[in-house]
N, C-alpha and C positions, 0 to 999 in steps of 0.2 A: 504494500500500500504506500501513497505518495502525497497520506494527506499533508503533510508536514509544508510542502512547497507554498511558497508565498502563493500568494494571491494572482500577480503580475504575472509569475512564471504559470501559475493555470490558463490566464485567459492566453499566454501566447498559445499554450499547448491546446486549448479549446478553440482557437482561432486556425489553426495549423490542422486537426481534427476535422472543423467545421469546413475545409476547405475541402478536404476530400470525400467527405460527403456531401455537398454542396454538387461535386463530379457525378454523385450517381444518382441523385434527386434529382437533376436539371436534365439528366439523359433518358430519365423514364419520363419524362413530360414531353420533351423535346423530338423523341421518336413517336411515340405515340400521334403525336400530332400529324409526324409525315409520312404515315405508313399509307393514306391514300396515296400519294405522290409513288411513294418505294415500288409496289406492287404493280401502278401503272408501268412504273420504267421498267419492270421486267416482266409483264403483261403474265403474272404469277397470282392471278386471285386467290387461291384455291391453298396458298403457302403464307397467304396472312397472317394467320392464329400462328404458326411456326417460330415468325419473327418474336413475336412475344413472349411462346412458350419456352423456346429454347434460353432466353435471358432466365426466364422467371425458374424454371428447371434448376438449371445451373445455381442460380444464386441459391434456391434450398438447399439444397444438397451440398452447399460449399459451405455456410454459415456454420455448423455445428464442427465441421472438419478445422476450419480456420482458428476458431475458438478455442479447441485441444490444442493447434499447431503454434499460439500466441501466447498458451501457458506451456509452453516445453521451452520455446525462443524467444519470446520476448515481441511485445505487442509491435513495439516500432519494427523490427524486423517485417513481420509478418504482414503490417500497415502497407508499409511500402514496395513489398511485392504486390499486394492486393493492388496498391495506384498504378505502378508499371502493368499488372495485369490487364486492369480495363482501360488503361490508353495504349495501349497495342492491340486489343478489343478493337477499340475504337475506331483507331486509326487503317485495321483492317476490313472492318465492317464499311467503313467510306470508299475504301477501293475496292470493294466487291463488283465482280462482272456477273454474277446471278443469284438467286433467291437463297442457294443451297452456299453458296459461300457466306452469303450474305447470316442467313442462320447457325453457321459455324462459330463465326467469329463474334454474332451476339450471343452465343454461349461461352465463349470463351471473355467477352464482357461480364456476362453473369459470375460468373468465376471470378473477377478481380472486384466487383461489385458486392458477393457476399463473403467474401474477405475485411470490406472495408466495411460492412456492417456490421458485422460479427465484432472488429476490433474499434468502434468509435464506440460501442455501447460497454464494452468492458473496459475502458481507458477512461469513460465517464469514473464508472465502479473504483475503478483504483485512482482517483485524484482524488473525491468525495468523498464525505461522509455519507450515509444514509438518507441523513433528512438532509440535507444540501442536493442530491441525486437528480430530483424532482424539476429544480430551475432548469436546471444545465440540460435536462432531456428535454426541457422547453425551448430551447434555444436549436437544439437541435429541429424540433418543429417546424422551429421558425425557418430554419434553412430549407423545410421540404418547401413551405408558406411562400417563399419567396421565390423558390423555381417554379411551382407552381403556376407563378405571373410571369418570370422571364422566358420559360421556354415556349409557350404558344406563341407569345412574340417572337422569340429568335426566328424559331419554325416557320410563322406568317410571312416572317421577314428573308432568309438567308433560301429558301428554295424558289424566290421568286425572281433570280437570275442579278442580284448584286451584282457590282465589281467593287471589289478587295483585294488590293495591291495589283491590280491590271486582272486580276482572276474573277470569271464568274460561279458565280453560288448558282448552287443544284440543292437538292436533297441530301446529297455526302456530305454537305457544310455540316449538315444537324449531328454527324457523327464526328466530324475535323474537328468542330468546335469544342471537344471534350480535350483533345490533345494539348495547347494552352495552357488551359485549366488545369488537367492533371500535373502539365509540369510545374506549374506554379506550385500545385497540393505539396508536390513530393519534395519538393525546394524546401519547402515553409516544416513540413514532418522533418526530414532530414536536419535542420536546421534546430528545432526546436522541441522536438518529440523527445523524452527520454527515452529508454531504452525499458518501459515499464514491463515488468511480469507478474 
């Protein structure tokens, strides 16, 4: 336990936290949104549910494994494979050429997704106390609250042919845009995560 750390040194680590979940909150909003668009471009009706399920699959199945694997090595270890996992998720999911690649790599998202679930809820655990728990999981909330609003915008916004540094936006943006993000998460864990177990 790490209740002992100042105050200042939680919100960095709760900030640093909040950012990599912030990555998988803003991807479940932000895909959702463009699976009309996905589906038409690969004229794949019929493998819709797939895009979803294969995410949602993967992340159950990984959250209990993640959890034992964050109390044997240590949550930051664990964290930060989990960020590297779903932005090379990510970043594979945007370059997919069909439906079947395209559900590959959002399981392999799901994967680095319930990684980072499994270890922001047990890094709350080990910085708090019990009755302190409550705020801090509200904040967490708050990050879903907040993607919530930004990714239907991104979504409305980045598959409607943008230019972005001479590049035009498609529907891959909705996944490119996690890559960013994620590196920034992993900067900021890296930087500032201890090494909690």
């Amino acid at each position: 336990m790490h209740h002992h750390l100042s105050l200042r040194n939680k919100l960095i680590i709760m900030i640093s936290v909040m950012a990599s979940m912030f990555l998988v909150a803003l991807d479940q909003t932000i895909v959702s949104t463009a699976l009309g668009r996905i589906v038409e471009d690969f004229n794949a009706y019929s493998s819709l549910t797939w895009v979803v399920t294969a995410y949602l699959v993967a992340t159950t199945l990984t959250v209990p494994i993640a959890g034992k694997l964050s109390d044997l090595v240590g949550r930051r270890r664990i964290l930060l494979i989990g960020v590297a996992v779903f932005v090379a998720g990510s970043l594979l999911s945007g370059l997919s050429t069909n439906m079947t690649e395209l559900i590959m790599w959002r399981a392999l998202q799901g994967i680095g997704g319930g990684i980072i679930t499994a270890n922001v809820f047990m890094i709350i655990g080990d910085l708090f106390e019990a009755r302190e728990c409550g705020k801090w999981l509200g904040l967490i909330g708050a990050v879903f609250g907040i993607s919530s609003v930004v990714g239907p915008i991104l979504c409305g916004w980045l598959p409607d042919g943008q230019s972005i540094l001479g590049m035009t936006t498609d529907w891959r943006w909705t996944f490119f845009i996690n890559v960013p993000i994620g590196i920034a998460a992993f900067i900021l864990i890296a930087l500032y995560c201890p090494a909690l177990k």
